[in-house]
C-alpha positions in Angstrom: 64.4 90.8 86.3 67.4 92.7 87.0 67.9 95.5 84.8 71.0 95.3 82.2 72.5 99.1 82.1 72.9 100.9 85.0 74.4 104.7 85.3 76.1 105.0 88.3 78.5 107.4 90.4 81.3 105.3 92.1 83.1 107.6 94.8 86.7 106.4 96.4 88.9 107.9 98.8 92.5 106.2 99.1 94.5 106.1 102.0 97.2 108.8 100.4 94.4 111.4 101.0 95.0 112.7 97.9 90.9 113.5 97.6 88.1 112.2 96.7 87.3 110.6 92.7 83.9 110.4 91.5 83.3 109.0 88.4 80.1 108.7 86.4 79.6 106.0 84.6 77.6 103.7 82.2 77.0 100.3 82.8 76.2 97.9 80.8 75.6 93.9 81.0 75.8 91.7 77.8 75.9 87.9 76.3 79.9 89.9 75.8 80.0 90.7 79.4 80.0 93.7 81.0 81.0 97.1 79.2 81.6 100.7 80.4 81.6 104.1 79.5 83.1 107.1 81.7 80.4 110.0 81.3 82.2 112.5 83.5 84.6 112.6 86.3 86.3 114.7 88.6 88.7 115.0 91.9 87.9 117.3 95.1 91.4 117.7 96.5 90.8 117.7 100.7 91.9 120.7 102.3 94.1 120.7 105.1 91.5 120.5 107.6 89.9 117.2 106.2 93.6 115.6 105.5 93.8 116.1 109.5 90.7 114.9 110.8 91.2 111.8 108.4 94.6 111.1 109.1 93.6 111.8 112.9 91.1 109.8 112.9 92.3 106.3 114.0 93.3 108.6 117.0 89.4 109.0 118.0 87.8 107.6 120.7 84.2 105.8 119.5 81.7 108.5 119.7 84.2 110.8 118.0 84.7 109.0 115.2 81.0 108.0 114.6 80.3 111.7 114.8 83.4 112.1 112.0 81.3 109.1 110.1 78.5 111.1 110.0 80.0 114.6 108.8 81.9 112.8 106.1 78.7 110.9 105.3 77.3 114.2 105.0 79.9 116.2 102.9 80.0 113.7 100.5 76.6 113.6 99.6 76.7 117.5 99.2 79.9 116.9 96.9 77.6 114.2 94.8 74.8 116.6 94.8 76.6 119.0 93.5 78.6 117.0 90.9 75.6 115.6 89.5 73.7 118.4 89.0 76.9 120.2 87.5 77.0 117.4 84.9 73.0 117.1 84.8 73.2 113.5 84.9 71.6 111.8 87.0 72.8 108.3 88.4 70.6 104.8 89.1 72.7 104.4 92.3 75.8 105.9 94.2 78.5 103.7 95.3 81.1 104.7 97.4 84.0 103.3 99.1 84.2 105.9 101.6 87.6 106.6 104.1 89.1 103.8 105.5 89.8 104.2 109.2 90.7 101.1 110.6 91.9 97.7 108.6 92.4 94.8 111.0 91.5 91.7 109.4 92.7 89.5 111.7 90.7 91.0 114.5 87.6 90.9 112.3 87.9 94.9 112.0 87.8 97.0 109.2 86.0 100.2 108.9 85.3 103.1 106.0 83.8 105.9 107.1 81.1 107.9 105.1 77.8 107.2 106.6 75.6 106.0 103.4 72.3 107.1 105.0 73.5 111.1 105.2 75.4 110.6 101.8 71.7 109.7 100.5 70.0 111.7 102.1 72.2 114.9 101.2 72.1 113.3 97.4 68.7 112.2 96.9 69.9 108.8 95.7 69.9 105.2 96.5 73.8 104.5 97.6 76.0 101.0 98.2 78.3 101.3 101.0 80.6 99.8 103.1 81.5 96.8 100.7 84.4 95.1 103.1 82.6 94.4 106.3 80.5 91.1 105.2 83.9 89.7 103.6 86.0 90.2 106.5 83.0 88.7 109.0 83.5 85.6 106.1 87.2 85.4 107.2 88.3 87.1 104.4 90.9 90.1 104.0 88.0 92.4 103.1 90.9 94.0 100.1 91.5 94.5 97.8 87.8 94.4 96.1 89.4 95.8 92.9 90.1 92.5 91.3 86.1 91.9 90.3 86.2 94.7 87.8 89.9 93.8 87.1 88.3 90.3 86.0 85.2 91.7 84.5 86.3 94.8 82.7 89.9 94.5 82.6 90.5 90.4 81.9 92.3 91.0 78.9 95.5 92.4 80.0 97.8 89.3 82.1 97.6 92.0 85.0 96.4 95.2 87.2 98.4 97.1 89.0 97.2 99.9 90.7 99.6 102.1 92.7 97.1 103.8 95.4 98.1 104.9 98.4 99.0 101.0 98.8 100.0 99.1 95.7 98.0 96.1 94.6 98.2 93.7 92.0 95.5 91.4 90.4 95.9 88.6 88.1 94.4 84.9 87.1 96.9 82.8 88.7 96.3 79.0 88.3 93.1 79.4 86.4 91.6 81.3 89.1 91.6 85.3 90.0 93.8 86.2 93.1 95.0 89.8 94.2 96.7 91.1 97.3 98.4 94.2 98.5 102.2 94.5 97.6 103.4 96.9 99.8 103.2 100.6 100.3 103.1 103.3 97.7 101.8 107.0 97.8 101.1 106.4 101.9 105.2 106.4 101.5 106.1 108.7 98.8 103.3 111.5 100.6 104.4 111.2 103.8 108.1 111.7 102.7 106.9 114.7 100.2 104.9 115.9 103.1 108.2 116.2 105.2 109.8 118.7 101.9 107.0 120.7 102.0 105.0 119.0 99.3 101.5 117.3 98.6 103.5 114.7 96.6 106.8 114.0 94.5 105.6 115.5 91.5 107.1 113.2 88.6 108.9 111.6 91.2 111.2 115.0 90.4 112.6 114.9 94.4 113.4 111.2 94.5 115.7 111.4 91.0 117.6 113.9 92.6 118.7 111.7 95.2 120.6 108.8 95.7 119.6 105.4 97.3 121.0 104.3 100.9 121.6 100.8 100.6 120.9 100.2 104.2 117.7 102.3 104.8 116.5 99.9 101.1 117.8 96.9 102.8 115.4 97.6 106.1 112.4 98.0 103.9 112.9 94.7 101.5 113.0 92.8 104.8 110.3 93.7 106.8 108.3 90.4 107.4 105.1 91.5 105.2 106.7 90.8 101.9 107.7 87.7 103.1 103.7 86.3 103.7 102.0 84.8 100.9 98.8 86.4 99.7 95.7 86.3 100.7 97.6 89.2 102.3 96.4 93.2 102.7 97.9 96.3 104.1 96.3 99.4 106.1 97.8 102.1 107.6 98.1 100.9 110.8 100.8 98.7 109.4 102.7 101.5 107.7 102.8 103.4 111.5 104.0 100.9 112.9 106.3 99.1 110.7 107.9 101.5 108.1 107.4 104.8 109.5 109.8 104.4 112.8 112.5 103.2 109.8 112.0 106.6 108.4 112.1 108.6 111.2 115.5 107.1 112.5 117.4 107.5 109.5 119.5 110.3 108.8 119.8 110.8 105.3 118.1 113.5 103.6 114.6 113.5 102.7 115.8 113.4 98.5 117.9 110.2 99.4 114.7 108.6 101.5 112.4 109.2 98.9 115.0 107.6 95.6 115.6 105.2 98.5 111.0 104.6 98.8 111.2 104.4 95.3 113.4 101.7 94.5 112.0 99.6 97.5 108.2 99.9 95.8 110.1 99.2 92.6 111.7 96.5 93.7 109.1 95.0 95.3 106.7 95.2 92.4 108.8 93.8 90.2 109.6 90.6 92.1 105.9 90.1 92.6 105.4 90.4 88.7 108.6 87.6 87.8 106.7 85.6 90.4 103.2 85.9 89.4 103.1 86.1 85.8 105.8 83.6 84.1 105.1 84.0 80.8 104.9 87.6 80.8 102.1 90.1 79.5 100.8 93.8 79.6 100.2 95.2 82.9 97.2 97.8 82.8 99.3 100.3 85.6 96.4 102.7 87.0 96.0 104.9 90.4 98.1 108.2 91.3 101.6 106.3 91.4 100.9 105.5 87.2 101.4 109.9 87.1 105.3 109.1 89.1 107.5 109.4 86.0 110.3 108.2 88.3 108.4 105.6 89.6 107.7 103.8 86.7 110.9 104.2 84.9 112.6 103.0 87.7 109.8 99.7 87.9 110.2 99.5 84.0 114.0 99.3 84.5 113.4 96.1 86.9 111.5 94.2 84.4 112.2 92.3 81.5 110.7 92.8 78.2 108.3 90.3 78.5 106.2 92.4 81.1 105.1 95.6 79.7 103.7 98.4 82.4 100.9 100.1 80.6 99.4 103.4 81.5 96.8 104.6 80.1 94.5 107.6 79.3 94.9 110.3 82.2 91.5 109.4 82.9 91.1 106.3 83.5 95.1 106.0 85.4 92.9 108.6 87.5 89.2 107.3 88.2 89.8 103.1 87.7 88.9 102.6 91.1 86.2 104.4 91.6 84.6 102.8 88.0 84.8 99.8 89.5 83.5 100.8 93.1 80.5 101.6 90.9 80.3 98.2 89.2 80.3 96.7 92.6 77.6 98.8 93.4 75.8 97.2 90.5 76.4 93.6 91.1 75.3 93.9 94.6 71.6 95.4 93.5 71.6 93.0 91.3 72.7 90.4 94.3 75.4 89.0 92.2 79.1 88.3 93.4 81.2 91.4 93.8 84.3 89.8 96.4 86.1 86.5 95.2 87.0 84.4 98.1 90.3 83.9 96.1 91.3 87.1 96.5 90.5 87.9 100.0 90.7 84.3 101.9 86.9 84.3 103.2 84.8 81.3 103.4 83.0 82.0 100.5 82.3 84.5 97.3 79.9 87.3 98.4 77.4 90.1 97.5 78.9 92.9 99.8 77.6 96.4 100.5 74.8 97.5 102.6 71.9 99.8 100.8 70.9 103.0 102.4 67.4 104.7 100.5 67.4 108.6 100.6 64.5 109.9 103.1 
């Protein structure tokens, strides 16, 4: 029999490269469902050098990037090492998301990097890893994944929203739970910072100062993407080719493109919320876009008073993913569901995540 509490380490890296979250966690399953405590967490901010190599490396040719899959798989175990024995706890499991590289659905492609045999082998500990692969070989999305701790840690609020480097929003729509990617966040706000001379908009400080160009808002609301219907998920591929030459061509200052970014993921947002949840609700608002003061005044502004954006405590607005990466990591030892096929398209609900032992 499976066991029913579980401490785990779930480790996530978005697509805004922002760093990487771990978060320690206790698990536990009951006739009540499941429960969770956050033990300890932290953030490891990438230096320059790794933001380059993982922004570069969609650029590599094949045995470049396997050698990149290996180093990365490598430094993170010597980061969970470390964190673990900082905090003298020591985990069941490891779960991690790792980096995604590529995210190609459609071809049958998506790939984290983080190789889980040098992550537990550098750790000493059992780890999960790469969770999308056995959805997208269903014919799923392989994204967002999310939703399953949305649904079983999370069901009491009408929605999640979490503003990542993409934004994503999860709900029970029809009696069922469904979730699909909305459109570009931090992977917009960042690269525009990045062009001031920043990390990020802090507060979304830049963006207020500027002023919105109706036709650069105009280009973003209509590119075809927010016209699909979900099952529906974004990588950065799509923000290279599609929203980045926009960008790049338009003249207005980089304060104006940024209030411009943030009324589009606004916008955006808030249609998908008057659309998805009729009769209103709280919307549990987590991921580094929930720290944009800017951001979510102007997606509060947009709503009526019937949907209510909640943020939470700092730390769970900060480490929500990676809890939940470590709840996946739980159901799939325990070879229960962790991917709904009515969130991701595939041919059927799955147990994703291969297991690598430490040697």
């Amino acid at each position: 029999m499976p066991s029913n509490t579980y401490t785990a380490l779930g480790m996530m890296s978005g697509t805004s490269l922002d760093g990487l979250d771990m978060a320690l966690c206790r698990l536990q399953r009951s006739t009540k469902g499941w429960q969770y405590e956050l033990l300890a967490t932290t953030s490891i901010d990438y230096d320059e050098q790794w933001r380059q190599q993982l922004a570069g490396a969609i650029n590599l040719p094949a045995n470049k990037l396997d050698e990149l899959d290996r180093i990365y798989g490598q430094w993170l175990g010597k980061q969970a090492a470390a964190f673990i024995q900082q905090t003298d706890i020591n985990p069941d499991f490891i779960a991690s998301h790792g980096h995604t590289v590529y995210h190609q659905p459609h071809k049958g492609i998506t790939r984290q990097i983080g190789d889980g045999h040098e992550l537990a082998r550098h750790a000493g500990i059992q780890v999960v890893y790469n969770f999308r692969q056995l959805d997208v070989s269903l014919g799923g999305q392989g994204a967002p994944l999310v939703p399953v701790g949305d649904e079983l840690l999370f069901g009491n609020y009408a929605a999640c929203l979490n503003l990542g480097g993409i934004a994503n929003l999860s709900c029970r729509w029809r009696g069922t739970r469904i979730a699909f990617d909305i459109g570009p966040a931090n992977m917009l706000l960042n690269y525009l910072a990045d062009q001031a001379g920043q990390l990020y908009d802090n507060n979304g400080a830049i963006a207020r100062s500027g002023r919105i160009d109706p036709a650069l808002l105009a280009m973003l609301d209509n590119l075809p993407f927010f016209r699909q219907s979900f099952p529906k998920s974004l990588g950065y591929e799509w923000f290279a080719a599609q929203v980045k030459p926009l960008l790049d061509s338009s003249k207005i200052t980089i304060n104006d493109k940024l209030a411009t970014a943030v009324a589009h993921i606004a916008r955006q947002i808030a249609a998908t919320l008057l659309n998805h949840l009729p009769d209103g609700g709280e919307v549990l608002t987590t991921g580094g876009g929930a720290f944009n003061r800017y951001l979510i005044e102007q997606l509060r502004e947009n709503l009526p008073a019937s949907i209510r954006i909640v943020v939470p405590d700092k730390e769970l607005v900060a480490f929500k993913e990676a809890l939940v990466f470590a709840l996946l990591g739980a159901l799939r030892l325990r070879g229960e569901v962790n991917c709904y096929a009515s969130v991701t398209g595939a041919a059927r609900d799955s147990s994703g995540g291969d297991i690598a032992l430490p040697t």
